[in-house]
C-alpha positions as CSV (number, residue, x, y, z in Angstrom):
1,X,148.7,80.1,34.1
2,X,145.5,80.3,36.4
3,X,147.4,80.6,39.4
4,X,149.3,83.4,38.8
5,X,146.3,85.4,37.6
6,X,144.9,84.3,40.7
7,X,148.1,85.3,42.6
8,X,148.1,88.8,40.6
9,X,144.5,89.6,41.1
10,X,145.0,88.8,45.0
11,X,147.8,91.3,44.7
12,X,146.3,94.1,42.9
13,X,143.5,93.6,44.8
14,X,145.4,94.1,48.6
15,X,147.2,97.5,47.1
16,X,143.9,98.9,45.9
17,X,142.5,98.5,49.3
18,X,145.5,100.3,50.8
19,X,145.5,102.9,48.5
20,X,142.4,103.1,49.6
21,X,142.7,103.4,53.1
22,X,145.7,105.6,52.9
23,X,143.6,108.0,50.4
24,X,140.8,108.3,53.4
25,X,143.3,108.7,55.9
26,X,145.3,111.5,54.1
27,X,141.7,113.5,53.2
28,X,139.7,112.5,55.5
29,X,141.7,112.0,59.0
30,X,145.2,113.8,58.9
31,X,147.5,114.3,56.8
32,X,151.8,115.5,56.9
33,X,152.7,118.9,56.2
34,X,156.1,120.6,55.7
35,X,156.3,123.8,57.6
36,X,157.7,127.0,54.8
37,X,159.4,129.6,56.0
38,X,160.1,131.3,60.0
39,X,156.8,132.9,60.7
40,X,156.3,130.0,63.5
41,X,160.1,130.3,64.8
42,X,160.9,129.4,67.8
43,X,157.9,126.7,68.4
44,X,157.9,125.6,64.6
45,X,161.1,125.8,62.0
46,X,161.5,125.1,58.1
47,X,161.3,122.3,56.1
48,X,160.1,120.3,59.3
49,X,157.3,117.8,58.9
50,X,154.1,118.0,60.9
51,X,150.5,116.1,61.4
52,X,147.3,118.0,60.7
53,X,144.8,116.3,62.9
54,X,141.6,117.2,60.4
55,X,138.9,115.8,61.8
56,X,139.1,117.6,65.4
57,X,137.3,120.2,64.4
58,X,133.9,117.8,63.4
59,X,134.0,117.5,67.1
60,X,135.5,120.4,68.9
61,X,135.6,124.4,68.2
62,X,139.0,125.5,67.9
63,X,141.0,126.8,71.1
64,X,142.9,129.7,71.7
65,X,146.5,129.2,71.6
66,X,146.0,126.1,68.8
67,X,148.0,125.9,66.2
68,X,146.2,125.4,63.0
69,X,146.8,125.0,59.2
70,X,144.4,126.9,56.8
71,X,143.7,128.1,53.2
72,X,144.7,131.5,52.9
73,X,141.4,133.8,52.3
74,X,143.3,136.1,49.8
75,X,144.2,132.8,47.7
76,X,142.5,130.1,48.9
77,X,145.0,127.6,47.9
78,X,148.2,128.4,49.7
79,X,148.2,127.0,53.0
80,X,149.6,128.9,56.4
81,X,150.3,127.9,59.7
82,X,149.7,130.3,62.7
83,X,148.7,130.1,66.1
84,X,144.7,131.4,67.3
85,X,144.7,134.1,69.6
86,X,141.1,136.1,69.7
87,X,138.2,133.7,69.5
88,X,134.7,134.7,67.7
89,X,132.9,137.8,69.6
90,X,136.2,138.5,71.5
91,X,137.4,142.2,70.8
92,X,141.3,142.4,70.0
93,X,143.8,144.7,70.2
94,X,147.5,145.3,70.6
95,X,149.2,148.3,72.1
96,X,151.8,149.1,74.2
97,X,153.8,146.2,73.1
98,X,151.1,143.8,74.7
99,X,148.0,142.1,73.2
100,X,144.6,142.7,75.0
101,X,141.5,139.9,74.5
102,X,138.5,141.7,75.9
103,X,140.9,144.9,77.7
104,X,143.1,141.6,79.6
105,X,146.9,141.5,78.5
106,X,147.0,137.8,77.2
107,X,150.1,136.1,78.0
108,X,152.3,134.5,75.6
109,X,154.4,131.7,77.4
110,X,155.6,130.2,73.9
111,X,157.1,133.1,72.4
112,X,160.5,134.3,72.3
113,X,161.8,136.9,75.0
114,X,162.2,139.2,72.5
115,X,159.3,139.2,70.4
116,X,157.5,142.9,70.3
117,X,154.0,142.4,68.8
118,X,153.3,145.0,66.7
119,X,150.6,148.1,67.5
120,X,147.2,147.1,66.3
121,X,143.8,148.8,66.9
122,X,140.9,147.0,67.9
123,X,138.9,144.5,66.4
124,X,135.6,142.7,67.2
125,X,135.9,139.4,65.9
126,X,132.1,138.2,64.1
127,X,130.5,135.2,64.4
128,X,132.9,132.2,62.9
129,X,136.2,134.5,62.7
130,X,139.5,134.1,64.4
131,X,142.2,136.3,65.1
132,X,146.0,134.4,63.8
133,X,149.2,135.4,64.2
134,X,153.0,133.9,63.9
135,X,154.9,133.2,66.6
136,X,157.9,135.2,64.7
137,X,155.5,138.3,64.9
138,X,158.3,140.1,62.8
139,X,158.1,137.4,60.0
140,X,154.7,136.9,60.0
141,X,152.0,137.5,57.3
142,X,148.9,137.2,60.0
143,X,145.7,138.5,60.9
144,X,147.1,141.8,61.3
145,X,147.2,142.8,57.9
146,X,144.9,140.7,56.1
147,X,141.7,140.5,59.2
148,X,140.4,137.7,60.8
149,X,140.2,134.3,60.0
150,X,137.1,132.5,59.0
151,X,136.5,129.3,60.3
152,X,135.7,127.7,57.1
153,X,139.2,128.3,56.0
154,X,140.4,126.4,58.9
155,X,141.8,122.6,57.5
156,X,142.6,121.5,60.9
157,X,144.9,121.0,64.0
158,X,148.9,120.9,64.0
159,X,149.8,118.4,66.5
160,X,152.7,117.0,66.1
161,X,156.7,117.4,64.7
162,X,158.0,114.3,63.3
163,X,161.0,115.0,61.2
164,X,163.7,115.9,61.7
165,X,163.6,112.7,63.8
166,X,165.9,115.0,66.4
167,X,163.4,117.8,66.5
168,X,160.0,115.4,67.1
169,X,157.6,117.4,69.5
170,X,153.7,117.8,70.4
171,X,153.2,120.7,69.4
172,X,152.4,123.1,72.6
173,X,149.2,124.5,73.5
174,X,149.2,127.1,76.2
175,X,146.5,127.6,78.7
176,X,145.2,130.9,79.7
177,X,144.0,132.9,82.5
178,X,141.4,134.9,80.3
């Protein structure tokens, strides 16, 4: 009977420490996300599966062009996905079908042929704020209507699609010339 206490405690004891460790991974490291909805189309689709890297930003400031996850400000609970475009002190706007950092046309490699950004007027971003928007700038609940994004909303990095096993991908981040 002592043995297979012994046996049961050894067991009880390995899952704890994996629960554990997967616990600090998922909250503390990364953790999978399922993309909802097309505002991301073509780069990102529905119901696909994606790593937040969330500790990358204890080290680095984000990058334009990054793709991030974040709380939503106006709820602070639903999560969205979108891609950085102004960074903090940069003054955005969008006119004339084309989006201007600092009066320079910023271009979009990563988007769709098609894709008209809508007319915006300027913004200067503050301290800690980013400017987001969709890929899918016609499906996108962005920056554009709700203002920029604070940093501290920011959960992390998108870096990679793993499922669909056919549609695994890094996830792209475009340099600039600006």
């Amino acid at each position: 009977m002592n043995n297979k206490r012994i046996i049961i405690w050894g067991i009880l004891k390995r899952i704890s420490i994996g629960l554990c460790i997967l616990f600090a991974i998922y909250f503390f490291l990364g953790a999978p996300m399922m993309i909802s909805g097309v505002s991301m189309d073509p780069n990102l689709h529905d119901k696909e599966l994606a790593w937040i890297d969330k500790i990358r930003y204890l080290i680095y400031k984000p990058q334009r062009g990054e793709v991030v996850v974040f709380r939503f400000p106006g709820t602070r609970t639903d999560l969205y996905v979108k891609r950085i475009i102004g960074l903090p002190g940069e003054k955005i706007e969008i006119k004339n079908q084309q989006i201007y950092v600092n009066n320079e046309i910023l271009q979009e490699i990563y988007l769709d042929e098609n894709t008209i950004p809508l007319n915006f007027s300027s913004i200067k971003l503050g301290q800690n704020e980013f400017f987001v928007l969709g890929d899918n700038r016609d499906e996108s609940n962005d920056s554009r209507i709700w203002g920029p994004l604070n940093q501290k909303f920011i959960l992390g990095k998108l870096d990679f699609v793993f499922w669909p096993l056919g549609a695994k991908h890094f996830i792209f981040t475009p340099g600039y010339n600006i």
